[in-house]
N, C-alpha and C positions, 0 to 999 in steps of 0.2 A: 439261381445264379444267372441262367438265359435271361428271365423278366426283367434282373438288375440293369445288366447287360443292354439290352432293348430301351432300356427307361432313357440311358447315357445316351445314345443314340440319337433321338427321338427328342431329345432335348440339347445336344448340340447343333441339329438341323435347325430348330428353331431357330436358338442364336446365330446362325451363320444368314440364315435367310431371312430374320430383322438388322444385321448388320451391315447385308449387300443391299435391300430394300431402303435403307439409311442415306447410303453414299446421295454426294450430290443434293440434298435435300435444304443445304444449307445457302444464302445468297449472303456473301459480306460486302457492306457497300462502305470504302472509307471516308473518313474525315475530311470536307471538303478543306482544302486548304486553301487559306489567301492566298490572296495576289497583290502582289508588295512590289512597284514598279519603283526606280527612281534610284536605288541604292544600293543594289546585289555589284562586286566589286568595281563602284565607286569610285572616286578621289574628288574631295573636296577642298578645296582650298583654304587656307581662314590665316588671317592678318593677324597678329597678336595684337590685344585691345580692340578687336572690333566683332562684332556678332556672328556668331557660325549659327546659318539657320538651315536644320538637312529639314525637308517635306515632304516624304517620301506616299507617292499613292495605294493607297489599298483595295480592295474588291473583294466583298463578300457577301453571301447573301445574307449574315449578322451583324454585318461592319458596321449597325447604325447602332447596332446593340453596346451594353457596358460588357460583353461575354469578352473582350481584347483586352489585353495591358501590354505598354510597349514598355522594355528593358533597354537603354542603351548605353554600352559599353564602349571606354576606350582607354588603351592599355598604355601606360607609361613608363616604358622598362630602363628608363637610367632613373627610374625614382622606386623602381620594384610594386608599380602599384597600377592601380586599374580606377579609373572615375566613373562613376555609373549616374544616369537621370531617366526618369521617369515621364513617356507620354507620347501622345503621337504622333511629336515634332519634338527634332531635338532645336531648341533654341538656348545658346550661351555665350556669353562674353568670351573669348578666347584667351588664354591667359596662358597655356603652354608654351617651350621654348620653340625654335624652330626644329622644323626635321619631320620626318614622319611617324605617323603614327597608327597602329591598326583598330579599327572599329568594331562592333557588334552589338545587331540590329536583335532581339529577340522578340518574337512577338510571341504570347500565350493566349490559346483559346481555350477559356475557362469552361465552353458547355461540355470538352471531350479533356481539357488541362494538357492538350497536344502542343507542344512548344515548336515553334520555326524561326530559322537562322537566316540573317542575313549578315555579309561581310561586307565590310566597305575603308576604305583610307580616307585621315584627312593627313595635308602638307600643313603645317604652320610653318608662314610667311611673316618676317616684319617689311618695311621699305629698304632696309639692309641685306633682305636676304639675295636679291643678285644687283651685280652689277661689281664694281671694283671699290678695293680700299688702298687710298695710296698716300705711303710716308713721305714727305717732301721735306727737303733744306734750304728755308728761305732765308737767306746769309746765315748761318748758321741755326736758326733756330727751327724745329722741327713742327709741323704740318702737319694734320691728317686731314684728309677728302674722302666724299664719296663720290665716282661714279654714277649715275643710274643709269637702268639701261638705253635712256632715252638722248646719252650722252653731257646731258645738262648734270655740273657740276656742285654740289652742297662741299664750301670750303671751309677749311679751319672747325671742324666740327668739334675736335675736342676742349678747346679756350672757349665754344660758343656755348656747349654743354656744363661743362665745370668749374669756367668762371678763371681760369687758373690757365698758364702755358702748358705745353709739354718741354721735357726738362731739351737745353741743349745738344748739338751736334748726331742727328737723326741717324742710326745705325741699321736698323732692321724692323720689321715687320712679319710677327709668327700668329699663324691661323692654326688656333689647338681644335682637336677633333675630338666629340665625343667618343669618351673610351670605348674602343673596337667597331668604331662607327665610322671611316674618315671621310666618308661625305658629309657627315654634320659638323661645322664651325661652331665652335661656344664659346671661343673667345678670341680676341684678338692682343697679343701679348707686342707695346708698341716700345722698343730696347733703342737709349739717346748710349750717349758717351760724356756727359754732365751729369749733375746733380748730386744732391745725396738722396735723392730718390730717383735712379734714371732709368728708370723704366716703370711702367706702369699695365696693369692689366684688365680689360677691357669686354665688358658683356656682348654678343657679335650679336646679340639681337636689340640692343639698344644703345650700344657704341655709351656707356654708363661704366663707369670706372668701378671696378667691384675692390683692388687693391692694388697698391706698387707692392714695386716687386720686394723692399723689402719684409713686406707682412708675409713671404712666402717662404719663411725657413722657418724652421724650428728655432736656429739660433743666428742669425743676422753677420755674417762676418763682418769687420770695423770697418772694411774697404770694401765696397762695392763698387766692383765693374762690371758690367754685362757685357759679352766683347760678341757670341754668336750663340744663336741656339735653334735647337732642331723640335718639329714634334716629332709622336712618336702614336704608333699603332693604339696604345694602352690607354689615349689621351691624356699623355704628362710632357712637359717636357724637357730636355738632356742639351748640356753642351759647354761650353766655357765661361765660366766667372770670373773674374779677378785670374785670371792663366789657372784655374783648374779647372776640372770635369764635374758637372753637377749633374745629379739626375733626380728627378721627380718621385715622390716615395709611391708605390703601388699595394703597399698592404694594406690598404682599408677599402671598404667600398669605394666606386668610383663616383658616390654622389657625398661621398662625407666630407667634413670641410678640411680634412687634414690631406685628402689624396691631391699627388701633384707636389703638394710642399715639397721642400729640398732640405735634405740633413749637412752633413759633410762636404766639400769639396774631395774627392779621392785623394786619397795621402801617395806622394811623392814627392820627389826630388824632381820637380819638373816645371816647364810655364808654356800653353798651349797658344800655338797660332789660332785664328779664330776657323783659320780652316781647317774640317774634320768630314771624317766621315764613319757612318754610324749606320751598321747595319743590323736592325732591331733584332736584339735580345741574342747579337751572335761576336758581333766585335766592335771596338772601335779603333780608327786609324787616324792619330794626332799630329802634328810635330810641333818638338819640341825647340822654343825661339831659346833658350838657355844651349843645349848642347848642338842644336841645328842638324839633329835628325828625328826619322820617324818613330813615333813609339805604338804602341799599342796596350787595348784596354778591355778586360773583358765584357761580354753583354749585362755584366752588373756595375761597373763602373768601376773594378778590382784594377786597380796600374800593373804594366807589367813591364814598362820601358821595351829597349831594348832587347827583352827575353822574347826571340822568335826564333824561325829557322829561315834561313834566306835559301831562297830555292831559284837559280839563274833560268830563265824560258829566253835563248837566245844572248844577245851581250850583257845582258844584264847591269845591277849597280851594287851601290854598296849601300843601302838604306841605313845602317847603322852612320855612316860618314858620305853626306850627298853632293857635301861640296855646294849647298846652296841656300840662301835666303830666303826660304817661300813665297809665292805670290800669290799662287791661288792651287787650289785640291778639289777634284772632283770624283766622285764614284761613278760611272756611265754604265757598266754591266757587271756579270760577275765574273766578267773575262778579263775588263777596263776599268782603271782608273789610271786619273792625269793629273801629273803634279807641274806645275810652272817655279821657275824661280830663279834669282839671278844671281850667281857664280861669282867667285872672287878676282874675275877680268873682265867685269862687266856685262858678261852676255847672261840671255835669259836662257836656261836651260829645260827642253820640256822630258819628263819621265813619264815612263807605262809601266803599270804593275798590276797585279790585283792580290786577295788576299784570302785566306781562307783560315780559322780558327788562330794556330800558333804561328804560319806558314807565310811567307813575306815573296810572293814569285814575284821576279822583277825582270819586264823586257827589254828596255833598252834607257838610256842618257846620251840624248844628245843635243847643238844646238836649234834653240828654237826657230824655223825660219822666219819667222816673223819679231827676233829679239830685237830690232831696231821701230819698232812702232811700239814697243810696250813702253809704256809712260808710270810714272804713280797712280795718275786718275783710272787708268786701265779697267775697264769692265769686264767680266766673263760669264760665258752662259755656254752650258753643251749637252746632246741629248744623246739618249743610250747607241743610238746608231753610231757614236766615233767620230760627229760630226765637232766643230767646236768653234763660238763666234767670240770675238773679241775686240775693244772698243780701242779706236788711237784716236784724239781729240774728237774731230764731229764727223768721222766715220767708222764704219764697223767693217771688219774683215772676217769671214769664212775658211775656215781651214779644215784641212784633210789628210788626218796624220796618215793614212795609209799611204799615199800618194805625194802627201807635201806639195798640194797645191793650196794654193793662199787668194782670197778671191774679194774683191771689194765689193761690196753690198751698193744696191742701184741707188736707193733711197739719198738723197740728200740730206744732210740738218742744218745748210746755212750759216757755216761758221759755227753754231753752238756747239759746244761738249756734250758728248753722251754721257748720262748722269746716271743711266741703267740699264743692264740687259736679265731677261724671264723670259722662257720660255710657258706658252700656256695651253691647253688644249693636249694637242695629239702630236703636241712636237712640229706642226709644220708651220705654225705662227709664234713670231718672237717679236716680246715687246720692249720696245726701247723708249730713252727719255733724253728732252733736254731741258733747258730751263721752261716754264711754264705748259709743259706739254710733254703729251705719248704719243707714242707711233705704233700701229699694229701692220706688222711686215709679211708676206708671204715668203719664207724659208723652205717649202715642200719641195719634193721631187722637182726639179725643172726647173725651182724660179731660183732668182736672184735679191729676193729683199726688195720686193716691188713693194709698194706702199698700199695697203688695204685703207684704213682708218687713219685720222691723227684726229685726236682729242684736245682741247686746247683751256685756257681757262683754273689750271692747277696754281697754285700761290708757291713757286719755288722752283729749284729740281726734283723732282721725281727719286727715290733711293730705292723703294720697293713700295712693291704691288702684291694684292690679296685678287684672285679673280675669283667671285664668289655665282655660282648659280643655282644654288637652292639654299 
């Protein structure tokens, strides 16, 4: 039993002192890896229709070898898919829409099958992708221009492209956003107040008519008007047709050719001013030109009229009975929104309210001080700060509902009518229009509407404007 004993011993010491004699004996040298200059996070540029060529450098001391294969990836997520090419430059005709898109460089080295990443972005660009897009009424017939950024103007683009006018009396100008995308433009949707086709819908990277607007419902109602409409987050878009609420259907992919289309007008007993306001997937706030008050609408487009709760924050009104004629609705925060409109003594009256699910708070009704400069042609433009400009023939005035100061902007127009006001950027530049021309104003902190830019060269007046910068 001792001998046993002893044997165990004797033969664990072995193994312990061939296992510390071991240690360290080993040298691992790794896998030289390349060196891939040129396009670790990237951005390259590329024109639709014209050649993306990345050249990216490598270094190695097998680079001469066939040991490499280059993988290149790039991923297209409003089409759910990914395009891949083979080689050690990617060279291709560009042919995506615009917008961004994510990259991936793989390189494989076959002697060790060690794989290495690189990231990289391209932007697809067309010559539409910055610069502005703008609807005009040249005696009555509607216009579209582009901008570029170099200021020189390309006019009448759509009659030059499709042979054909755009329908009469120029209303609106909507820049739809790829769904959950709103930096990316994919079309431009261009609403007249004529036709039996009066509006039409527009590729934003080839200004190419893809459909009017009646190819865009399921079932076409017999009277088509377009009077106003909004995008929306989801890329569809919501707002007044022939005086109802339309919205964009969202149950199919966002690349299927049915999303976006429009079912129904929402059923009521109603007819909508063009001015609304629609706060994505939570409410909307109408009024109604039939009974001449406000109604509201769920964030699916369910009517509810009238069914709210009026909640006074101060003197409050009677939103069910406003005692007024609409002029113009704005949403500014979710403290502020501003109704104008003018009263059965003639004066324009301005309202504060804001709103919240079923819930109607309303601050005050009173005379507008500015009710003797509002005219019909009247233009309006106002940004979240409470600020609010408004156009009386060829000037524009600054107001200040906290204070009720009313202030004339510095800028002249020489006798012409302002034919528009947009606010663009950060809120501290407002653009206006008169006949054959824009004006870019400085409205920030300090200034008075001192004159930045004027652009000149537009075929008409100006009714809206796209500012596009990618």
């Amino acid at each position: 039993m001792k001998q046993l004993s002893l044997y165990y011993l004797l033969l664990s010491s072995v193994l312990l002192t061939a296992c510390y004699e071991d240690l360290g004996n080993y040298d691992y040298a790794p896998p030289e890896e390349p060196i891939v200059t040129g396009i670790r996070d990237s951005v390259f540029v590329a024109y639709i229709g014209d050649t993306l060529h990345i050249v990216p450098g490598i270094s190695h001391s097998l680079a001469e070898t066939d040991n490499f294969t280059f993988n290149w990836q790039i991923v297209v997520p409003q089409e759910a898919r990914a395009e891949h090419y083979e080689g050690p430059e990617l060279k291709i005709l560009f042919g995506l829409k615009p917008g961004q898109y994510q990259g991936l460089l793989t390189v494989t080295d076959h002697s060790n099958e060690m794989k290495y990443f690189y990231n990289f972005e391209i932007e697809g660009r067309t010559e539409f992708t910055q610069g502005m897009v703008v609807l005009s009424d040249e005696g009555g017939h509607a216009r579209l221009s582009f901008i570029k950024p170099d200021n020189s103007v390309l006019p009448d683009l759509y009659e030059g492209i499709h042979g054909e006018p755009l329908p009469g009396k120029p209303l609106q100008l909507v820049a739809v956003n790829e769904a959950w995308q709103p930096q990316t433009i994919v079309s431009y949707w261009v609403l007249c107040g004529e036709g039996e086709k009066p509006a039409v819908i527009l590729d934003a990277s080839t200004m190419i008519r893809t459909k009017y607007i009646n190819d865009n419902f399921f079932d076409a109602p017999a009277t088509l008007k377009p009077v106003a409409l909004k995008p929306t987050m989801s890329g569809v878009t919501t707002g007044v047709i022939s005086g109802k609420l339309y919205t964009g259907t969202t149950s199919t992919a966002p690349f299927g050719p049915l999303y976006g289309v429009f079912g129904n007008g929402s059923a009521g007993d109603y007819e909508l001013s063009p001015h609304f306001i629609y706060q994505d997937f939570q409410y909307y706030i109408g009024f109604d030109e039939k009974q001449k008050n406000f109604v509201r609408f769920e964030g699916n487009g369910a009517y509810f009229g009238t069914d709210y709760t009026v909640i006074p924050v101060g003197e409050g009104f009677d939103p069910k009975n406003p005692g007024i004629d609409l002029l113009y609705m704005q949403y500014l925060n979710s403290n502020a929104s501003f109704a104008f409109g003018k009263g059965a003594d003639g004066q324009v009256y301005e309202l504060k309210f804001s709103n919240a699910a079923d819930m109607f708070f309303t601050s005050y009704k009173k005379v507008f001080p500015g009710s003797e400069l509002v005219t019909e042609n009247t233009k309006w433009a106002a940004n979240p700060e409470e600020i609010i400009f408004f156009s009386s023939g060829d000037k524009i005035f600054r107001y200040n509902p906290l204070n009720e100061e009313l202030k004339t902007l510095s800028t002249s127009f020489a006798g012409q009518e302002v034919s528009m006001l947009r606010f663009f950027g950060n809120n501290d530049l407002l653009l206006a229009a008169t006949e054959g021309a824009l004006y870019i104003l400085d409205v920030g902190t300090g200034k008075n509407g001192s004159l930045v830019q004027k652009i000149e060269g537009i075929p008409g007046a100006p009714v809206d404007v796209v500012v596009r910068d990618m």
